[in-house]
N, CA, C and O of each residue as an XYZ file, in Angstrom:
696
protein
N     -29.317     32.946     14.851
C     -29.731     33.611     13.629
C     -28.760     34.732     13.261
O     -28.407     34.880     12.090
N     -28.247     35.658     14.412
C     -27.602     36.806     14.096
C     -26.450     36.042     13.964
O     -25.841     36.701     14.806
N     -25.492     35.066     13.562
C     -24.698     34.470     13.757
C     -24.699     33.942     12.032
O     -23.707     34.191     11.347
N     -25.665     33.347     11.549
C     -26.104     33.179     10.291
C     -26.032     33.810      9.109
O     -25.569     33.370      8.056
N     -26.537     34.923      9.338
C     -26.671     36.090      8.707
C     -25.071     37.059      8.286
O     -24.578     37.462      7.232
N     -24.596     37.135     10.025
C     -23.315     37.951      9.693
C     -22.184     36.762      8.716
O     -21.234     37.174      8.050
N     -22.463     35.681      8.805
C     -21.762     34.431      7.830
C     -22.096     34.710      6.487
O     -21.280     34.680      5.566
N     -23.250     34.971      6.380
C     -24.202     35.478      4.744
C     -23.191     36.195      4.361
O     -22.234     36.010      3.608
N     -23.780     37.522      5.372
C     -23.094     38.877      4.750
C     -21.359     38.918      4.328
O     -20.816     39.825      3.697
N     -20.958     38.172      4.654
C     -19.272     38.055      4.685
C     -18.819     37.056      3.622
O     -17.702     37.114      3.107
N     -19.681     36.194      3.335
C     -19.560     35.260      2.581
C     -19.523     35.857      1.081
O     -18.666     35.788      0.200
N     -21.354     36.741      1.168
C     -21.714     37.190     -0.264
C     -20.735     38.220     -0.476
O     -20.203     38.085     -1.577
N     -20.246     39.336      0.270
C     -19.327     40.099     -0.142
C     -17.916     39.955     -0.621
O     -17.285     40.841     -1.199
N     -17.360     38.433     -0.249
C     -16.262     37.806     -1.024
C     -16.757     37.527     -2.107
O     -16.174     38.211     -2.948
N     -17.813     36.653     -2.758
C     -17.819     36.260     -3.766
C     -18.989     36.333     -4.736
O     -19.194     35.837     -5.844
N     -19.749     37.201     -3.851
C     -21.180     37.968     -4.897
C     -20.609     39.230     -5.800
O     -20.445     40.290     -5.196
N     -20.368     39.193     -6.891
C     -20.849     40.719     -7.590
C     -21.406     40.649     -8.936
O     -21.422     39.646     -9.649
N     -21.969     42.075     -9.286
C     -22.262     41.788    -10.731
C     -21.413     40.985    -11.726
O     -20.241     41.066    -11.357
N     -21.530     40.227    -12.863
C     -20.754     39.521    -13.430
C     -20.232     40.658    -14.669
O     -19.272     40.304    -15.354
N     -20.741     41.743    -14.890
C     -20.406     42.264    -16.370
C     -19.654     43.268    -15.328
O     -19.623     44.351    -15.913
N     -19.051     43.403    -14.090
C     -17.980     44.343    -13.697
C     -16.841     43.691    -13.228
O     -15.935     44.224    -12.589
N     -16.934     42.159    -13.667
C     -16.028     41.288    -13.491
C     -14.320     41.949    -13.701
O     -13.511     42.030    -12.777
N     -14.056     42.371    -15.142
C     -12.870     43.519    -15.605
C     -13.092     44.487    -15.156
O     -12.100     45.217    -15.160
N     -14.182     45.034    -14.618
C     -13.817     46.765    -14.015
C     -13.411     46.826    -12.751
O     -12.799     47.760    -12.233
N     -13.897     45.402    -12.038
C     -13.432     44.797    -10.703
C     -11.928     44.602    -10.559
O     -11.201     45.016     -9.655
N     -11.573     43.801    -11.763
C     -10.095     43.650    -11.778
C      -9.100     44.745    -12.362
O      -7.935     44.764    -12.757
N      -9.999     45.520    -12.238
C      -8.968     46.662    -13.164
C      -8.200     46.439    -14.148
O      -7.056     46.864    -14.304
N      -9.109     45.439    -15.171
C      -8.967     44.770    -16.754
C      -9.729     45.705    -17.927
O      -9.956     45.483    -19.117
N     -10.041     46.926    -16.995
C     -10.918     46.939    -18.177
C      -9.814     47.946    -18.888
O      -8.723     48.051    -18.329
N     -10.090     48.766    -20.229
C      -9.462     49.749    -21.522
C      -8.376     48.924    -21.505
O      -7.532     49.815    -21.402
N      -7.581     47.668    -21.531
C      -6.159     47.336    -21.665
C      -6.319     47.298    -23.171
O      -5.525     48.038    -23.751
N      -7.008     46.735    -23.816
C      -7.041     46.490    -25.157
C      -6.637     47.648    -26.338
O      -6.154     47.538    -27.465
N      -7.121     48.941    -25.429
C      -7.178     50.563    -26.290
C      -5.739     50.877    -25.346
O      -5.583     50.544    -24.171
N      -4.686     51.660    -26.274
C      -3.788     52.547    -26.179
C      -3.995     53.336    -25.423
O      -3.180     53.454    -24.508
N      -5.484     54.458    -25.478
C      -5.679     55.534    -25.133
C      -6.536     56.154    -24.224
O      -6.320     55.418    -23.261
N      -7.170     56.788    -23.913
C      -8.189     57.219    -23.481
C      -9.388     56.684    -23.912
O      -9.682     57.002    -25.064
N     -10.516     55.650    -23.076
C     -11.076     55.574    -23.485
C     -12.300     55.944    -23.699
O     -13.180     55.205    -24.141
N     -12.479     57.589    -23.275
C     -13.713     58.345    -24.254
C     -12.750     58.892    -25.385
O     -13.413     59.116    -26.398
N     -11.803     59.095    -25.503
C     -10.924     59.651    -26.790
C     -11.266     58.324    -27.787
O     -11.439     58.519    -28.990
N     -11.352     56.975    -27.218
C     -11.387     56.248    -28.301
C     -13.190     55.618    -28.471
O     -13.596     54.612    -29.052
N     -13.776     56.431    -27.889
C     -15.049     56.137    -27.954
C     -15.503     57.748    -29.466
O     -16.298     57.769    -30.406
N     -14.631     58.652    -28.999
C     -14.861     60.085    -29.867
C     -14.467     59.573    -31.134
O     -15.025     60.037    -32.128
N     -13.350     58.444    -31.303
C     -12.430     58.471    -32.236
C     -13.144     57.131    -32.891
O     -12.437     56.546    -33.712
N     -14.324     56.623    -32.663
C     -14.791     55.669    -32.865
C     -13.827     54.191    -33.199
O     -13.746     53.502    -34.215
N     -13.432     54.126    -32.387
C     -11.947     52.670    -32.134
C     -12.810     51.756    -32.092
O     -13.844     51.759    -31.424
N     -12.263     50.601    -33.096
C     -13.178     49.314    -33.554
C     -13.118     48.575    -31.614
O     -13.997     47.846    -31.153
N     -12.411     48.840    -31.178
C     -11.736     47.988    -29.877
C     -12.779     47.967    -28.872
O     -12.914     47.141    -27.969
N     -13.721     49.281    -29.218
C     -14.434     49.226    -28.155
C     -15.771     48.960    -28.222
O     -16.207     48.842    -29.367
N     -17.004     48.756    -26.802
C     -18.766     48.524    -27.462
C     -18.832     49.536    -27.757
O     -18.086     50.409    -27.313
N     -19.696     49.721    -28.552
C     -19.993     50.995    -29.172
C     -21.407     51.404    -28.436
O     -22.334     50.805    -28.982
N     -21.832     52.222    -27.389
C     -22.884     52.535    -26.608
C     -23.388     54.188    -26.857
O     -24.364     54.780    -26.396
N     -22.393     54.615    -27.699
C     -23.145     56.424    -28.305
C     -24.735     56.615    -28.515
O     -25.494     56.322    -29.439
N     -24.928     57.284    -27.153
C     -26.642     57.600    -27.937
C     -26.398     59.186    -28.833
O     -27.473     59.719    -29.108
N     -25.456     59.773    -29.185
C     -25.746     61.286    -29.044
C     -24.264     61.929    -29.625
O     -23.192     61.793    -29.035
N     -24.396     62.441    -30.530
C     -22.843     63.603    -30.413
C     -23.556     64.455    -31.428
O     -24.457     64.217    -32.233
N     -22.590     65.936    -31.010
C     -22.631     66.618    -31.718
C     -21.467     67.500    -32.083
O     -20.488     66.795    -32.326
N     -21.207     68.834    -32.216
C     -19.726     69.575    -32.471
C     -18.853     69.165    -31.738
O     -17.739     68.697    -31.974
N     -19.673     69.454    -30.360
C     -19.013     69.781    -29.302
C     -18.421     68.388    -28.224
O     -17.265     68.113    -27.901
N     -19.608     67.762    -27.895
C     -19.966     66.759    -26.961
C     -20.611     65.481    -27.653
O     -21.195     65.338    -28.727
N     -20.261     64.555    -26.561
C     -20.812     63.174    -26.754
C     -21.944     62.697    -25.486
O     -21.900     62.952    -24.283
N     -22.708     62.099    -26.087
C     -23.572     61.308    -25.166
C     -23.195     59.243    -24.582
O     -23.920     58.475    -25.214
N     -22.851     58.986    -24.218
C     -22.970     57.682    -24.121
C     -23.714     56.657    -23.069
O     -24.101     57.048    -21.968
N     -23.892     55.139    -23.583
C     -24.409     54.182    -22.451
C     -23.229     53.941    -21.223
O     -22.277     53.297    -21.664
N     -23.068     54.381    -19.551
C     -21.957     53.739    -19.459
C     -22.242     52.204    -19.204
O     -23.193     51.707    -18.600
N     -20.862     51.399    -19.998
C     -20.649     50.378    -19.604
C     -20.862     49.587    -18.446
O     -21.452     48.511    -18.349
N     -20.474     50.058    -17.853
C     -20.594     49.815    -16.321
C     -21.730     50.180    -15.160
O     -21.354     50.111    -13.990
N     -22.712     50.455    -15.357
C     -23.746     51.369    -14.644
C     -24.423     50.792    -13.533
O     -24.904     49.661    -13.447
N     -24.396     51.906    -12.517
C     -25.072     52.098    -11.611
C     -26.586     51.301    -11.760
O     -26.926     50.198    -11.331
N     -27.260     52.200    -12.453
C     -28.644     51.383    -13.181
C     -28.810     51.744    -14.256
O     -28.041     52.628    -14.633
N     -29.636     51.356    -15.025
C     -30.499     51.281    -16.269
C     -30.509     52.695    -16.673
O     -31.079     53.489    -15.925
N     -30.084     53.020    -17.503
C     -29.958     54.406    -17.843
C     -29.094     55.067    -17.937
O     -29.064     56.072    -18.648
N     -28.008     54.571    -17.099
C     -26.668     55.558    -16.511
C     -26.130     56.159    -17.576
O     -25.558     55.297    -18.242
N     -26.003     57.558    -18.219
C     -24.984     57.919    -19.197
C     -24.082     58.757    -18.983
O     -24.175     59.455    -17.974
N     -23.143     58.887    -19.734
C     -22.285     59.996    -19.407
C     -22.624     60.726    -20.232
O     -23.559     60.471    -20.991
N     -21.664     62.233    -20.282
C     -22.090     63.425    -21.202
C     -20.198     63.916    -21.263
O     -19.454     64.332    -20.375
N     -20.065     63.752    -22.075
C     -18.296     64.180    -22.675
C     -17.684     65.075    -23.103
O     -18.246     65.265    -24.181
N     -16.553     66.109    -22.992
C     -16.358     66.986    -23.955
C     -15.664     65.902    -25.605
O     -15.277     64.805    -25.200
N     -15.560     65.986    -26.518
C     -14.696     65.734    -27.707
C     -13.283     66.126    -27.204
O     -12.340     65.348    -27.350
N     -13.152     67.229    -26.663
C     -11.815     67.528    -26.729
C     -11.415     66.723    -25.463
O     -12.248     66.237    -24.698
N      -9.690     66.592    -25.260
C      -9.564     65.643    -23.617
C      -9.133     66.742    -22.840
O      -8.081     67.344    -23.053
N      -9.791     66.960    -22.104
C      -9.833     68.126    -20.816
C      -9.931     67.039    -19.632
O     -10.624     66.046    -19.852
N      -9.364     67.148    -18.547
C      -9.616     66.800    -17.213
C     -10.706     67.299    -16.160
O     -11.526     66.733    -15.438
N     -10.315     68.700    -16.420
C     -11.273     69.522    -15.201
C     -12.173     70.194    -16.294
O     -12.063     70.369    -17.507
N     -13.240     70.536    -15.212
C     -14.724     71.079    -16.050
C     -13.975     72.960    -16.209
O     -14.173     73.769    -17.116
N     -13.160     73.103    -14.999
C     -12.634     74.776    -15.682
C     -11.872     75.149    -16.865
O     -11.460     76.235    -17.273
N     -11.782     73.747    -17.386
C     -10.943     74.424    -19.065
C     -11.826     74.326    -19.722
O     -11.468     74.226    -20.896
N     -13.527     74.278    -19.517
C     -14.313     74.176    -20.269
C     -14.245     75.964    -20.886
O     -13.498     76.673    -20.212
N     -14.963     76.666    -22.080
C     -14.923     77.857    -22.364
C     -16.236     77.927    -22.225
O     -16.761     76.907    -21.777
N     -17.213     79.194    -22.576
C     -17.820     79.599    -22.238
C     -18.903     78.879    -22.801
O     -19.892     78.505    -22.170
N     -18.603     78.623    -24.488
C     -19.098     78.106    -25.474
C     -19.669     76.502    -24.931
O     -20.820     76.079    -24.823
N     -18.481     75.913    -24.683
C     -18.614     74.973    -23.947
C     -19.493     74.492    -22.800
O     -20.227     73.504    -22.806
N     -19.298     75.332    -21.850
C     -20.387     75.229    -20.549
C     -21.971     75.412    -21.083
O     -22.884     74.625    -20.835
N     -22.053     76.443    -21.748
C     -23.978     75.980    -22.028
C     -24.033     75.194    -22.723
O     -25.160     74.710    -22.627
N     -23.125     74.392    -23.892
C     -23.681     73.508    -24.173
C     -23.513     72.122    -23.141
O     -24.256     71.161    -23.341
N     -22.728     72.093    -22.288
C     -23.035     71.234    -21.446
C     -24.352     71.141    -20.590
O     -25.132     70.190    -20.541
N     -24.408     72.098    -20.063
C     -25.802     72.543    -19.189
C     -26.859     72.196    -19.914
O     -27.877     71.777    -19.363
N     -26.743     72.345    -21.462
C     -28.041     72.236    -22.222
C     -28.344     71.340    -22.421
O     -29.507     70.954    -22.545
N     -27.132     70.602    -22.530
C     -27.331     68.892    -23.176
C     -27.762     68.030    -21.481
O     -28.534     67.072    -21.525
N     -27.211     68.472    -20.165
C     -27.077     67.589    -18.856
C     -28.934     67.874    -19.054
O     -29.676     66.908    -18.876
N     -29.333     68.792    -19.299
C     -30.868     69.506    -19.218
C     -32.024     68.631    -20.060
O     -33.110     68.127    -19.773
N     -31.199     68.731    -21.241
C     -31.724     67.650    -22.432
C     -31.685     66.069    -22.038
O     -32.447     65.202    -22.465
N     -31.068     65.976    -21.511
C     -30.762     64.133    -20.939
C     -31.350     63.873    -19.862
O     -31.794     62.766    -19.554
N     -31.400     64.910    -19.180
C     -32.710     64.476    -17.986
C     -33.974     64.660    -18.595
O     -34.552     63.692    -18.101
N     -34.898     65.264    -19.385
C     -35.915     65.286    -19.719
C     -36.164     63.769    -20.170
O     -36.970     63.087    -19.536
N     -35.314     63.121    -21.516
C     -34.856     62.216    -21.957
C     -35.118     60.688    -20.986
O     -35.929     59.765    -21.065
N     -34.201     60.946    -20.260
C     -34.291     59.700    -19.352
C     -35.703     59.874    -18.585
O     -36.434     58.884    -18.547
N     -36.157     61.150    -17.932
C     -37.452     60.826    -17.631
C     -38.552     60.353    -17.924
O     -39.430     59.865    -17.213
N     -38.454     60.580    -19.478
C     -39.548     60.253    -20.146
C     -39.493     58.377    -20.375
O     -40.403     57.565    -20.212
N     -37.942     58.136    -20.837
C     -37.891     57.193    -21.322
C     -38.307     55.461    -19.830
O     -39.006     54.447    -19.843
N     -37.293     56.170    -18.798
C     -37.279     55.444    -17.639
C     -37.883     56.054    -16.282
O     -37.481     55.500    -15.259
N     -38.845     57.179    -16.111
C     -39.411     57.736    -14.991
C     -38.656     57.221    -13.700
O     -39.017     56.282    -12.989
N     -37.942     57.731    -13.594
C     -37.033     57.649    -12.715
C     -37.481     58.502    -11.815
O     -38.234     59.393    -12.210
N     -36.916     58.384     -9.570
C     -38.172     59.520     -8.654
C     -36.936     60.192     -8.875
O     -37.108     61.410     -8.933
N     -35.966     59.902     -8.993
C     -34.787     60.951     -9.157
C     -33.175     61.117    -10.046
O     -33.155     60.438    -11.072
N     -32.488     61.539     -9.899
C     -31.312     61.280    -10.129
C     -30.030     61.828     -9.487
O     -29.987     62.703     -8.623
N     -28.789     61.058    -10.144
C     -27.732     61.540     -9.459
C     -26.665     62.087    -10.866
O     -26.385     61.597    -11.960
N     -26.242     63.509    -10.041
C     -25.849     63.848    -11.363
C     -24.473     64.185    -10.750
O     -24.540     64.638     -9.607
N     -23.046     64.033    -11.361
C     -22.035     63.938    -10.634
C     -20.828     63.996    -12.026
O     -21.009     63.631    -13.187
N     -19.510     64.630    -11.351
C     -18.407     65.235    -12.185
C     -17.150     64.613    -10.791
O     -16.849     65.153     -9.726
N     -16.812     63.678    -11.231
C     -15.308     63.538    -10.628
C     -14.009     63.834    -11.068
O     -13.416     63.396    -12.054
N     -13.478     64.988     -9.833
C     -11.776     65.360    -10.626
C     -11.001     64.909     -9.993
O     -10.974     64.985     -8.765
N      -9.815     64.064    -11.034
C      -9.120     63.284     -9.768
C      -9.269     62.101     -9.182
O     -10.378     61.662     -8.880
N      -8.330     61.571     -8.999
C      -8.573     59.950     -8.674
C      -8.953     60.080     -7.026
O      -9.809     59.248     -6.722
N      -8.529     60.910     -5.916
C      -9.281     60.771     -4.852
C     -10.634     61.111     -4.742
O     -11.360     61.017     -3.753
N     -10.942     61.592     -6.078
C     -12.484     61.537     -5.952
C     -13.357     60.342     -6.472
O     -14.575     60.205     -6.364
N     -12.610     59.664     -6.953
C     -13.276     58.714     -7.677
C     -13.139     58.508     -9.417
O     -13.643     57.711    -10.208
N     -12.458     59.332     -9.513
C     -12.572     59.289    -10.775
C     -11.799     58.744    -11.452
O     -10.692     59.237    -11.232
N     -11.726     57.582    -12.554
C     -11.207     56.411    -12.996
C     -10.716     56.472    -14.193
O      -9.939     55.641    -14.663
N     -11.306     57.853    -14.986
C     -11.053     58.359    -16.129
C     -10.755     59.751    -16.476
O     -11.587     60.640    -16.654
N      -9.366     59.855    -16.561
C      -8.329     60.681    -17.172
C      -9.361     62.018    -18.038
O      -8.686     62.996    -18.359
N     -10.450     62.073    -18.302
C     -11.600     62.709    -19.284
C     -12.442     63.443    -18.600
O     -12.746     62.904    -17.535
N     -12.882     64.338    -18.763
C     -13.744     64.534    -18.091
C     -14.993     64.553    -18.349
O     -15.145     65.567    -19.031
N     -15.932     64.074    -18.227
C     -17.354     63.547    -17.952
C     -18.405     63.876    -17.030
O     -18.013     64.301    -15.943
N     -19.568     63.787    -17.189
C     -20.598     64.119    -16.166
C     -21.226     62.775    -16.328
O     -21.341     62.321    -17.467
N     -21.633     62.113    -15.321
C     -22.722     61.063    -14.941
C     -24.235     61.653    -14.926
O     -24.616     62.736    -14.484
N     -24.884     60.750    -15.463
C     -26.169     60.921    -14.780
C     -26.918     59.685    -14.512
O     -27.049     58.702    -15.241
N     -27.401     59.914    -13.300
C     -27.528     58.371    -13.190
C     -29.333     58.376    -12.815
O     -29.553     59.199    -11.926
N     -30.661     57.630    -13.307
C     -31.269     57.191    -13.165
C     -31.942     56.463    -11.646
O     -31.856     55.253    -11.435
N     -32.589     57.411    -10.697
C     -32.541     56.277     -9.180
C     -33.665     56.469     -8.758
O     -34.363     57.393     -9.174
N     -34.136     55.421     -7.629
C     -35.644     55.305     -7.992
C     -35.684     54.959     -6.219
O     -34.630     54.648     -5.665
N     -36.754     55.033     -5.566
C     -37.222     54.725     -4.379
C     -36.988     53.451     -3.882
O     -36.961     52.726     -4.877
N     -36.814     52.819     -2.944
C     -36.577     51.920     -2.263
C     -35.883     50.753     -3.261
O     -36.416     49.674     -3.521
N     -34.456     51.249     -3.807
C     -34.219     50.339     -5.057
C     -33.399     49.639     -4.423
O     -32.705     48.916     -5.137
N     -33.212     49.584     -3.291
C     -32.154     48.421     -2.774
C     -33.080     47.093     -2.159
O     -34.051     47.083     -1.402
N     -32.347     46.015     -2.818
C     -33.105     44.820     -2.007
C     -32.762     43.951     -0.979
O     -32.018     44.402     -0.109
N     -33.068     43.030     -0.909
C     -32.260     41.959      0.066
C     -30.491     41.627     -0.347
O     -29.507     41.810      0.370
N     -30.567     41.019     -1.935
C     -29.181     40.755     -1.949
C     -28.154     41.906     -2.434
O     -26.964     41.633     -2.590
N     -28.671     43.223     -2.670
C     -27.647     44.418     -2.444
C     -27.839     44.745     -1.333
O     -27.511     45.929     -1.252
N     -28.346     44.223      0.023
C     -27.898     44.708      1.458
C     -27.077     43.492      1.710
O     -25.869     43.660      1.541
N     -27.498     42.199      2.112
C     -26.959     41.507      2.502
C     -25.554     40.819      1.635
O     -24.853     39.914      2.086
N     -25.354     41.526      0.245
C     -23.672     40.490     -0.738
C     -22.971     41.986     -0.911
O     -21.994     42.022     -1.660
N     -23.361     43.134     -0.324
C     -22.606     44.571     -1.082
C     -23.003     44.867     -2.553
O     -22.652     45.924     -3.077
N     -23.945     43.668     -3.420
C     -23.758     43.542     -4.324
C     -25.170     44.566     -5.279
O     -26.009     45.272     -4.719
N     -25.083     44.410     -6.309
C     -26.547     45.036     -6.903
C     -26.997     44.017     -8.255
O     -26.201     43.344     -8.910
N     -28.406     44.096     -8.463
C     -28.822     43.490     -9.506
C     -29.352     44.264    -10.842
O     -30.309     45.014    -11.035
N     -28.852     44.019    -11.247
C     -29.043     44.803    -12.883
C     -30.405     44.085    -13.261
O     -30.834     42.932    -13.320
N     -30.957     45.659    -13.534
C     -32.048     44.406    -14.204
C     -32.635     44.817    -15.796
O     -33.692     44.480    -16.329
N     -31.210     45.911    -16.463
C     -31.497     45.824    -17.948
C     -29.889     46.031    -18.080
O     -29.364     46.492    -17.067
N     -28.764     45.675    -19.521
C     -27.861     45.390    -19.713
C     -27.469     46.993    -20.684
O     -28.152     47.540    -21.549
N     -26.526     47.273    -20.284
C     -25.943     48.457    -20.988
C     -26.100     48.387    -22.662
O     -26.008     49.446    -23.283
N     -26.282     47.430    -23.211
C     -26.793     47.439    -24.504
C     -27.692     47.883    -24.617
O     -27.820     48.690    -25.537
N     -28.978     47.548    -23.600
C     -29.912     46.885    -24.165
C     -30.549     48.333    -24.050
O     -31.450     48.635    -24.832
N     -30.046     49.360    -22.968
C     -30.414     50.745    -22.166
C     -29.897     51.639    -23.865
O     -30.611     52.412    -24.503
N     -28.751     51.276    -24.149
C     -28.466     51.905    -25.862
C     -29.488     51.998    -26.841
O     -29.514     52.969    -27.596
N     -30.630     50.775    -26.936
C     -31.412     50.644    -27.382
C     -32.362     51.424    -27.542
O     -32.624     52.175    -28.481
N     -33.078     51.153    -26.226
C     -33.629     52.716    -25.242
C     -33.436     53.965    -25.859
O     -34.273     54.629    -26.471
N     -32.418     54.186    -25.671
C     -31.769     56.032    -25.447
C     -31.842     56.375    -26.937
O     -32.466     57.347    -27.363
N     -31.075     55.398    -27.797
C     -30.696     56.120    -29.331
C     -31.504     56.771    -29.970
O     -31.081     57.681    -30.683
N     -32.845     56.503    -29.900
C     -33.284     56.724    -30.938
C     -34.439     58.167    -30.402
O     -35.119     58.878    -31.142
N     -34.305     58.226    -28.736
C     -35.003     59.381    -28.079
C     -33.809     60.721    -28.378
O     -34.008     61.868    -28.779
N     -32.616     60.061    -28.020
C     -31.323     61.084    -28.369
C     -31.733     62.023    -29.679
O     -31.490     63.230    -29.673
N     -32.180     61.563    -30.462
C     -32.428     61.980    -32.098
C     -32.852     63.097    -31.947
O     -32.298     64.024    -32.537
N     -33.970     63.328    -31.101
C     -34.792     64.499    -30.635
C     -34.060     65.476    -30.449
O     -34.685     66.530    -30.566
N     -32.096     65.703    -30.002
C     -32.031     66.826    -29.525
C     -31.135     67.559    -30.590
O     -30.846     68.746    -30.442
C-alpha cells in the first residue's frame, strides 16, 4: 500500500495541476502586454481580463487571476512603486483603509475563518510582479483535501471571473 500511494503522490505531482495556471506555470503569462501588468490593468489595456472590483484616486482593487481561493484580491498603488516605503503618508492610510475595507467585504461576501494578508518585495520573496501590491487571500478551516495532499495540487471551486462577479458590486459600498 505504502508503495502505491508514494507512486500516486509522484505521479500526481508531475502531471496534476490547476488547468487555468497552465501559463502562470509556464511562465506564459503578461507576454502579450509590453508592460507592467497592474500598469496595464490601471491603464485599462484591451490585452488584458478585466477583473477590477474597485479604484479610486489613489488605488486599485482587483480579482487575482490566478488565486489561491475564491476571493483572492489584490489592492494596488496607480502609481508603479516597488516597495511599500515609497508609499507617502497620504498613501499609507489609504491603503490601510482600503486592506480594512476589503476584509469587511470579503467577510461578508465569502465568511471566510480567516485570512492571509501579504506584500512581497523582490523576487526572493516571491514576488512575480515588478508593482507593488498587497494580497488578501480568503482561507478557511480544514481546506485541504485528499487531491491537494496527495497531486501538490488544489481545487478551485469558483473561477476568478466568476469571484469578479461577487466582489463588484459589494466594492460599490466603499
Amino acid at each position: 500500500m505504502l508503495i502505491i500511494s508514494r507512486w500516486l503522490i509522484c505521479m500526481f505531482k508531475k502531471h496534476l495541476y490547476p488547468i487555468n495556471k497552465r501559463e502562470y506555470l509556464n511562465d506564459k503569462r503578461n507576454n502579450n502586454i509590453e508592460k507592467c501588468i497592474l500598469c496595464a490593468i490601471r491603464d485599462n489595456d484591451e490585452k488584458i481580463t478585466k477583473l477590477e472590483v474597485y479604484r479610486n484616486e489613489k488605488f486599485i482593487v482587483t480579482i487575482n487571476l490566478y488565486p489561491y481561493n475564491p476571493g483572492h484580491i489584490m489592492i494596488f498603488p496607480k502609481r508603479h512603486i516597488e516597495d511599500i516605503r515609497e508609499l507617502n503618508k497620504k498613501e499609507k492610510i489609504i491603503f490601510r483603509e482600503l486592506t480594512d475595507r476589503s476584509l469587511d467585504l470579503l467577510e461578508e461576501e465569502y465568511n471566510p475563518h480567516g485570512f492571509n494578508i501579504g506584500i512581497n518585495l523582490g523576487r526572493a520573496s516571491g514576488a512575480s510582479i515588478k508593482h507593488l501590491h498587497r494580497h488578501i487571500v480568503p482561507r478557511y478551516h480544514d481546506e485541504l483535501g485528499f487531491i491537494d495532499i496527495l497531486s501538490g495540487s488544489k481545487i478551485y471551486i469558483e473561477k476568478p471571473e466568476e469571484s469578479y462577479k461577487r466582489l463588484k458590486d459589494r466594492f460599490k459600498k466603499i
